[in-house]
N, C-alpha and C positions, 0 to 999 in steps of 0.2 A: 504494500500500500504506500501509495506518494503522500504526504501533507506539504500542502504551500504555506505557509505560516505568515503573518502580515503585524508587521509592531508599526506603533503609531503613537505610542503614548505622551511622547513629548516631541522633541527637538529633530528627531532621525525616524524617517520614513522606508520602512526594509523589509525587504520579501526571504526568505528562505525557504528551501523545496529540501526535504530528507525525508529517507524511506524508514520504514518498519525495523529496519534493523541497526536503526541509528546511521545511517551515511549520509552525509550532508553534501547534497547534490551539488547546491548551488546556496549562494546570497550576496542581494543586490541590495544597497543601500547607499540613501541620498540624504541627507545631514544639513539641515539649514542654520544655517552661521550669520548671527545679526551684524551689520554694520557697524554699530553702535548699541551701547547697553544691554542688556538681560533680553532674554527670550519674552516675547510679546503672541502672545493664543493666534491671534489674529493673522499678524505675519504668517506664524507657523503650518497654520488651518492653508494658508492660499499657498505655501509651498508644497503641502503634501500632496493639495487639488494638481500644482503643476504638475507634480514629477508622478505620479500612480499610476499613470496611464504606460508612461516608457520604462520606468522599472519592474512592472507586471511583464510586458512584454521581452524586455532583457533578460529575466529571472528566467522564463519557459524556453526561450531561446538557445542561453547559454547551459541550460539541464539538457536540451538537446533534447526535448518533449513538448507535447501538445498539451494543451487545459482538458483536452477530454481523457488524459490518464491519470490526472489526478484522482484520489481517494476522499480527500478528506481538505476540509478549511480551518485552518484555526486564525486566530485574528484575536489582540491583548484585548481584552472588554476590560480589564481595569488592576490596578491603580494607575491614576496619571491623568493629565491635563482636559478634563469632559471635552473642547470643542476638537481638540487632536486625536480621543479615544474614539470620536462619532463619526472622523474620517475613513478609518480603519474597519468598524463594524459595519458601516454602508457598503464600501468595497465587499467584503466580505462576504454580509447577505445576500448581495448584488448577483456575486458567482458561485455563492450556494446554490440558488434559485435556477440561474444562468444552465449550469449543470447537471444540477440536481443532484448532488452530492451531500454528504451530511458535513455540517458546521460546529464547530465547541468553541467555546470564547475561553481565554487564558488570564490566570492570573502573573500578572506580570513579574511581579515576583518573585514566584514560584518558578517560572521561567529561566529567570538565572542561577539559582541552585538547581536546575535538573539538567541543563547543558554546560553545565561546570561538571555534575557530577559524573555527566558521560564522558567528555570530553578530556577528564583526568584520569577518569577510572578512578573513584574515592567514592567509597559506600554511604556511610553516613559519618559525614562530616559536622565541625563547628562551623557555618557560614558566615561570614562578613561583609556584607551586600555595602559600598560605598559608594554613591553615585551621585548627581546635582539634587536627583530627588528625595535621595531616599538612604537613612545612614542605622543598617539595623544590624542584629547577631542572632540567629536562629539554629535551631537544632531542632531534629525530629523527635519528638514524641507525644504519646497519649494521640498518634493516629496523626497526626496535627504539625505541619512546619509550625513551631513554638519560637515566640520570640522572648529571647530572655534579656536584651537590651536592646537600645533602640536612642533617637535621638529625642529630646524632648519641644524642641524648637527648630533650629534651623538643621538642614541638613549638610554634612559634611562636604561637602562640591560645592550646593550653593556658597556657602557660606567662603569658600575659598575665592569662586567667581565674583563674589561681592567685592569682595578686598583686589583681587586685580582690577574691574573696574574701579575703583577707588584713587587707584593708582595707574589709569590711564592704560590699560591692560586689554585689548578686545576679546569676549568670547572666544571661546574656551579659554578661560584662563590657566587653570592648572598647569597641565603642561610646561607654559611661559614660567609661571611662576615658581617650578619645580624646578627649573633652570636657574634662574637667576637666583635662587636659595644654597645654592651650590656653590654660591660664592661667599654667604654671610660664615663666622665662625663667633662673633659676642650675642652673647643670650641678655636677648631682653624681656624680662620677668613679664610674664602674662597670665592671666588666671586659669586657674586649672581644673574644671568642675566636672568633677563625677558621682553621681548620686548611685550607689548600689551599682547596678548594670545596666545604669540609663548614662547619657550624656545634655550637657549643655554648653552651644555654641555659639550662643546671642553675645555673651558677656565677651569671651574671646575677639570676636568679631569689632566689638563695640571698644574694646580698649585698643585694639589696632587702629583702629578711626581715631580713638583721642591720640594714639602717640601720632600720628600722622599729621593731625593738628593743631601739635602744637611744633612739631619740627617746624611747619610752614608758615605758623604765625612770628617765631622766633626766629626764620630765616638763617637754621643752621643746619643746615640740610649736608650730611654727611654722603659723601661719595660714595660709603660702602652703607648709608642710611637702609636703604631698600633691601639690598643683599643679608641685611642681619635682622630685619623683620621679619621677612619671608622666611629666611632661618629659623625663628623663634615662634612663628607660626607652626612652619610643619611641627617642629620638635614638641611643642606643645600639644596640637590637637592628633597627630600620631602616635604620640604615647598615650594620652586621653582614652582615643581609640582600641589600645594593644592593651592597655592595663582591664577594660571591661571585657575584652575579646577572653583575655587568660581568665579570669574570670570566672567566663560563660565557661570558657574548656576547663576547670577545676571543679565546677559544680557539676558538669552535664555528665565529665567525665568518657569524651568519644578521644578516638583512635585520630583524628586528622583534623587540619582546617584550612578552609578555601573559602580564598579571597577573589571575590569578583566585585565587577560595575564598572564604570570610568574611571575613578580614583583606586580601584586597581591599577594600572598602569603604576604608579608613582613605585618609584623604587626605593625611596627611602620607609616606607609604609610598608612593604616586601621584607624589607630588610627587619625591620620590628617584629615581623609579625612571625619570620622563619624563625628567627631568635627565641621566641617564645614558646613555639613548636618543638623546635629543638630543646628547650630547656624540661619541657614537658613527655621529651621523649616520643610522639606522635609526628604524622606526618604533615606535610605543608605544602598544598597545591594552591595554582594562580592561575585562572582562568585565561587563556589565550588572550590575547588583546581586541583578538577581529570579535570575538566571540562574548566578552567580559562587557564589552558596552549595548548597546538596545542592537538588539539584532531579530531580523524574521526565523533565522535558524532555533532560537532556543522554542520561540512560541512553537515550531509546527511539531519541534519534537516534545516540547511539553502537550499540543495538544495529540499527535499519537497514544502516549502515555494515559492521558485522561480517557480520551475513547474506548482505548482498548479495557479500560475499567470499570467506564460508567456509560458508556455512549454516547451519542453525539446530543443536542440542545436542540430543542423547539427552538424555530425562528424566534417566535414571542421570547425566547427565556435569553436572548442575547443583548437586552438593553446593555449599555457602559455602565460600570461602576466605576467611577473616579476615587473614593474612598473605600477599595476595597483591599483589608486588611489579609495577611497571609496567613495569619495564625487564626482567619473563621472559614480555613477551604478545607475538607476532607482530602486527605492523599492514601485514595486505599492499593493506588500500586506501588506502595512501598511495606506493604506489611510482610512478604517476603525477605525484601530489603532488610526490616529492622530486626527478623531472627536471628539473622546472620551476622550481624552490627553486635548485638546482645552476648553472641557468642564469644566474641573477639575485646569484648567490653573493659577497660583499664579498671585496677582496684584500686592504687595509691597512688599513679602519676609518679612515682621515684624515677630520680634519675641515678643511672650508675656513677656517676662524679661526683654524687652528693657524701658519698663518704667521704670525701675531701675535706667538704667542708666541717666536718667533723675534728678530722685533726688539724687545722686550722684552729678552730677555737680551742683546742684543747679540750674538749668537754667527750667523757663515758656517756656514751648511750647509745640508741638505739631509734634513728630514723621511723616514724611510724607513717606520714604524709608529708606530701606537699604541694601545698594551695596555692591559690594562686597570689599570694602574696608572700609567705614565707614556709618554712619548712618545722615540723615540728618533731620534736624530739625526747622520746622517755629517758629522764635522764634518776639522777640522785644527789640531793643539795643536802647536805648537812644530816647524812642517811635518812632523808626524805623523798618520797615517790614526788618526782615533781614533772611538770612539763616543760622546755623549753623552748617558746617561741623566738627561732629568729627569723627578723626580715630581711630577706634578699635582697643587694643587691642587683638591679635590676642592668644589666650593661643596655640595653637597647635605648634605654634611657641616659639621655646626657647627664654630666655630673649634676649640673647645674640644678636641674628637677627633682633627681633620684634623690640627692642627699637631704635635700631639703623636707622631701614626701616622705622618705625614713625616718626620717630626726623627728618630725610632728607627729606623726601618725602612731610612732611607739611611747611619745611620751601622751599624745592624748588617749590611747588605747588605757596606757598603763593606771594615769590618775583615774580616769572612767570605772574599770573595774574593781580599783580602793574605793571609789565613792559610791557606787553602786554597791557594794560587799558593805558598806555601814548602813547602810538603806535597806538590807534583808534582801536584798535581792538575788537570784541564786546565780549567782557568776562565780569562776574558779578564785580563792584565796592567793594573791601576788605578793612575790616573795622578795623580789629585787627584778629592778629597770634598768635599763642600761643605752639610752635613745642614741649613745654616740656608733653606739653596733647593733642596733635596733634591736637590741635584744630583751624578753621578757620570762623571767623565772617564775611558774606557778603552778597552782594545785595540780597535781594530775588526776584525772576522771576516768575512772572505769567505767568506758560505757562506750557507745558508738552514735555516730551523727543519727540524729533523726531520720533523715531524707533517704538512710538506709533501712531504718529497720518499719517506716511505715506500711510495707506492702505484708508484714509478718502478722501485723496487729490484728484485732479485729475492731469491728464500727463501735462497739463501747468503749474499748480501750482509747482509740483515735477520738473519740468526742470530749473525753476526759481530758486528753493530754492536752486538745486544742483550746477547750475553754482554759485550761491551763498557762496555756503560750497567752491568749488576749489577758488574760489576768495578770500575767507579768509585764509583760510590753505597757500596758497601762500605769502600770505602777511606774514601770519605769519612763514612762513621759510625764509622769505628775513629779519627777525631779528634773523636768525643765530639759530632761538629755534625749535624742533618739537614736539610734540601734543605728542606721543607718549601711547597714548590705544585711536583711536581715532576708534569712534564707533556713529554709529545713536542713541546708549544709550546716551553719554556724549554728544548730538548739543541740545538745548531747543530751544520751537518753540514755541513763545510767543502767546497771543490773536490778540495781533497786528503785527501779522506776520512775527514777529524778529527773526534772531537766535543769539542765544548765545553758545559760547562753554566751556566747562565746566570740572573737575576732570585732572586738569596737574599734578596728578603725579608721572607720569611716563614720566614727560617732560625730554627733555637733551638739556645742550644750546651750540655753537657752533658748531653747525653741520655740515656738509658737503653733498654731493651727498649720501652718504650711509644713515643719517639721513630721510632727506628730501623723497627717495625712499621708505622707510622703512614706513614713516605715510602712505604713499599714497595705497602700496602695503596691511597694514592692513586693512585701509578703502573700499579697494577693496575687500577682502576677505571676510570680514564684511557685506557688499550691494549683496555680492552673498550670502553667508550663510543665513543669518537671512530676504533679500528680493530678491530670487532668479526672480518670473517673472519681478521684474520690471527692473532686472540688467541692462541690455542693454541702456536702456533710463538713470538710473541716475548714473553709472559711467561716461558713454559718457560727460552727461553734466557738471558732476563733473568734468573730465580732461580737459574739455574744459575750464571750467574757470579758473581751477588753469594754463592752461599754455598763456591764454590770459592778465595776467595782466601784466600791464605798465611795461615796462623796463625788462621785462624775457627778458635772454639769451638763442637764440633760440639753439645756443650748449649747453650751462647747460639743458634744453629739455631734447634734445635728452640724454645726459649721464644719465637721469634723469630717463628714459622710459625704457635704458637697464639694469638699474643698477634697477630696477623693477621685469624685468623679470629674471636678475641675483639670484635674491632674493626668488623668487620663485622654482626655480631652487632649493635652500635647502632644502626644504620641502623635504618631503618623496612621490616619486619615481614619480616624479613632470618633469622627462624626458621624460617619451613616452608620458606622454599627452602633453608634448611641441613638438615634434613629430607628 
């Protein structure tokens, strides 16, 4: 069976023809490039109208076949720009009809994890989708491409192309900009926000603009000015990037990850990301270049794939979706796929070098994990069973970031867990800090993560524990602090059926409504990604206890609830399924 596959969703208008058995015939693609400023619908709309007619016909041409041997239509029905997705479904319906062949609309997506995952031969990977639209981390499971971070505002392309326009840069900026960053080497301090496994870009964006304008108010505009920005960008929002991606690969715990979209290309982002891969012990694929940005190839082999599982779509059922989310499409020709993923599944992420680091510090013990932040270690302190966290060293990260995100993060992790342990809270007993080696000495727990032993439980057990979890999270935001990566990896779930919670740091203390929402909404995201059938049962029970304890403000609640789904609202294109 032939599929023509038709993307449309934004900027580049592209046909690809590949058969059944994954061979990609052919793809033709025409790419409209604004003169001036950002992509305008308008423009775009009357470029695709131009070129659909000569690119359909070049596409069938150079496959060296006729339209009546096609099998099958597929065409992106969505995410992406509504008046650019309406091009592509017209066309589409058009030589469905035309033919009378059957038609499926694609998640776009979805698209670029399944012609990465052909195209590298990588089963279930951590994906890292980086594109002008769209800046997300997903992994399969619970049946479901799961998004476990995501941008919260701008996404990572745009917000690059913002800053070259800025700086007098035409579309596509990247690229240009990836170039001329090759020459900066002084780091200039930029903000560095990463909430759990989400990101934000607006701030970064926005303090480039101020440094911009005051160089040129002040008219000292340095020769190597630009070359050490755009340095301090990538290095910034790259690592940003790579620290959520490890992350996602320490909680999900898969075998590989693959990096696609337009801002794949960048090499210095390649370079992070293999670094971390490698640290992790798992492999690290990059989607082809021809193939990594919007292409007809991925959609017609994503729509084969679909077909062949679900069938093809009623004319009626191909309206566009421009806000359609990845994490709400069934993918049931991967349940094969994910037996076999299952099978081959990592336990601890050790790396064999890591005993190195062992006698390096000079410390007896015994390696048990290592996360994605630091490695952890049974050791013994003063013939005491203790734990010891160090944090890594991250090389990918320049000095300039690393040491400064070490040095904080251990000493606010470390004060957090003293003051939370005076508050009854049940966090491990810390023994000695050491923020100059990121180091932290404390209780050791016999028990194992949560996120492991939930599938063992049963529905009483799990409702107990979860109202459990909201009953402490709330205590522990009525001391003004929040959790902040709070995840079923970070709660320990003792022998004696304690939980403990654990890695603050990513804590922040005096928080407010936007804090406090903020834990609850990752944790939610979190209980649906990584344990989608049991969602229902252990959020429920989760927000029950967190809004049943003593003396909540049944308005702080409620402010509590919208400012939730406020939150969610940033995500990417997190409207029509709120809709």
């Amino acid at each position: 069976m032939l599929c023509l596959g038709i993307e449309s969703t934004a900027h580049t208008f592209s046909v690809g023809i590949m058969d059944d058995q994954g061979n990609i015939l052919i793809l033709v693609s025409d790419t409209y490039k604004p003169q001036t400023g950002g992509l305008k619908p308008v423009d775009v709309v009357e470029h695709h109208y131009t070129v659909f007619d000569r690119v359909l016909k070049q596409a069938i041409s150079q496959a060296n076949i006729e339209f009546t041997d096609l099998g099958l239509i597929a065409f992106s029905q969505g995410p992406g720009l509504g008046p650019c997705l309406r091009v592509g479904a017209a066309i589409a319906r058009s030589l469905s009809l035309k033919l009378n062949i059957p038609i499926v609309g694609v998640n776009h997506c979805i698209a670029h994890v399944e012609i990465g995952r052909l195209l590298c031969n990588v089963v279930d990977p951590v994906t890292v989708y980086v594109s002008g639209g769209n800046t997300i981390i997903s992994a399969f499971d619970s049946d479901m491409y799961q998004v476990f971070g995501e941008t919260l505002d701008l996404a990572i392309g745009n917000m690059i192309d913002m800053v070259a326009r800025d700086h007098g840069i035409p579309h596509p900026g990247g690229p240009k900009l990836e170039k001329i960053a090759k020459g900066g080497s002084k780091y200039i301090y930029l903000p560095y926000i990463v909430k759990g496994m989400d990101l934000s870009f607006s701030g970064l964006y926005t303090a480039i603009w101020k440094h911009a304008q005051i160089q040129e108010k002040t008219n000292e505009i340095n020769k190597n000015y630009q070359e050490d920005l755009f340095y301090s960008l990538q290095e910034t929002a790259f690592s940003m990037l790579a620290e959520v991606s490890e992350r996602a690969i320490a909680h999900t715990e898969k075998n590989s990850v693959l990096l696609t979209g337009g801002v794949a290309a960048n090499k210095r982002l390649q370079e992070m990301l293999s670094y971390i891969s490698n640290e992790h012990n798992i492999e690290f694929h990059v989607v082809p270049q021809k193939y990594a940005g919007d292409n007809g190839a991925m959609i017609a082999w994503t729509g084969i794939l679909q077909f062949k599982s679900s069938g093809p779509d009623d004319i009626s059922g191909t309206k566009i979706s421009p806000k359609w989310r990845m994490d709400d499409v069934p993918i049931p020709w991967r349940s094969n796929w994910n037996k076999i993923a299952q099978k081959e599944k990592k336990i601890t992420g050790l790396n064999k070098s890591d005993e190195y680091i062992l006698q390096n510090l000079s410390i007896q013990g015994e390696i048990i994990r290592r996360g994605a932040e630091a490695i952890l270690i049974h050791s013994k302190w003063f013939n005491r069973d203790v734990l010891i966290k160090y944090r890594l060293a991250k090389n990918y990260r320049i000095n300039e970031i690393d040491k400064k995100l070490r040095f904080s993060r251990t000493i606010k992790e470390g004060r957090t867990l003293i003051e939370l342990f005076k508050f009854g809270i049940p966090v491990p007993a810390i023994f000695e800090i050491n923020p100059t080696m990121g180091l932290i000495v404390m209780q050791y727990l016999n028990g194992n993560r949560l996120k492991d032993v939930i599938p063992k439980l049963s529905n009483e057990e799990l409702e107990k524990i979860f109202r459990k979890i909201g009953y402490w999270i709330a205590k522990i935001h009525q001391t003004k602090r929040m959790h902040g990566d709070l995840t079923t990896s970070n709660i320990i779930y003792t022998e004696n059926q304690e939980l403990y919670f654990i890695d603050f740091g990513l804590t922040e203390s005096d928080i407010g409504i936007e804090g406090k929402a903020m834990d609850l909404h990752l944790f939610k995201r979190v209980i649906s990604s990584t344990h989608g059938k049991y969602f229902p049962l252990l959020y429920n029970q989760f927000i029950q206890g967190y809004y049943t304890v003593e003396k909540m403000n049944p308005t702080e609640n409620d402010e509590i609830n919208s400012r939730i789904n406020q939150i969610e609202l940033r995500g990417r294109y997190n409207i029509e399924r709120k809709k």
